[in-house]
N, C-alpha and C positions, 0 to 999 in steps of 0.2 A: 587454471580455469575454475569458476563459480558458478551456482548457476542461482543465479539472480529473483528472489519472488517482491513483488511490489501490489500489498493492496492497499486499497484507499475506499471512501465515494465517489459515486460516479461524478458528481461535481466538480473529482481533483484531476480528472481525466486529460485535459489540456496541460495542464503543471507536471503533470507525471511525464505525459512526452516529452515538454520542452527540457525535463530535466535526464533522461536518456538521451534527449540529441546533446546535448551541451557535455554531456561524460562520455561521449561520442561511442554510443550504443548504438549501430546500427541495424542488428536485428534482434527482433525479442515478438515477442507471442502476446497475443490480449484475447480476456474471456470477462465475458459480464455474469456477475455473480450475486448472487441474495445472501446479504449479511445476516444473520440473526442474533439480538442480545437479550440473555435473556433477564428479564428485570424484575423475575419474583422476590427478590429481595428489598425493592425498592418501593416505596410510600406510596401507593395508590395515589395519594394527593398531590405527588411530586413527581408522578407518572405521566409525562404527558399523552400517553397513545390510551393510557386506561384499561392495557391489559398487560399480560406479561411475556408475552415474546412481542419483540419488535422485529422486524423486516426494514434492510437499507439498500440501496439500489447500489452495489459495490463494482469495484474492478480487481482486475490482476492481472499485472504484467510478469512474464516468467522470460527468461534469457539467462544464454551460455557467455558468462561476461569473464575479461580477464580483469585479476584483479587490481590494478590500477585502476579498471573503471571503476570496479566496485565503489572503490573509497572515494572515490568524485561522487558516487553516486548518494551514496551517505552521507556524504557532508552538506550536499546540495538539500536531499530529503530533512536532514534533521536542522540545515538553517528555513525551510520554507515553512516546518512546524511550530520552529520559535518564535515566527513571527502571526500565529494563529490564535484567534481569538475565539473559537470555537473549539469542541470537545475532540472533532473529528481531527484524524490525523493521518499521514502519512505514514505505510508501517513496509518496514526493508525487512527480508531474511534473507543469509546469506548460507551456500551449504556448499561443500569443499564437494568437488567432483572426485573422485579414487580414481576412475577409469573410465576411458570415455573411445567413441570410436568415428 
């Protein structure tokens, strides 16, 4: 058993599901979350918000997944990013359960 975390933008929210139902995840948790990057390091001029924290309208998906799903889950995640043309991404962590009840 894994327990599965999945965030993205809120914009990948449909893609995220379709991509647990098809690894055939059928129960998992969702929370809307406020991203923050912070972009002091970054060119004012290249800046486009014109300050330096930004705020993104994020999700997270969390599920007790076995690990067969996992790796559908993964592969599905890291073919829907290679075919992105934007910065934003699909991002998987995956953390071994010890003990569970």
């Amino acid at each position: 058993m894994k327990l599965l975390l999945i965030t993205a933008i809120a914009e990948f929210g449909k893609e995220v599901k379709q991509i647990l139902k098809n690894a055939q995840v059928q129960n998992y948790s969702f929370q809307e979350v406020v991203g923050y990057r912070n972009a002091t390091q970054d060119a004012l001029n290249s800046n486009w918000f014109g300050t330096e924290m930004n705020e993104n309208e994020s999700i997270m998906f969390y599920a007790f997944v076995d690990k067969e799903n996992v790796d559908s889950v993964c592969d599905a995640v890291t073919e829907f990013n290679s075919k992105q043309q934007s910065q934003s991404h699909i991002h998987t962590v995956i953390l071994n359960i010890e003990k569970s009840n």
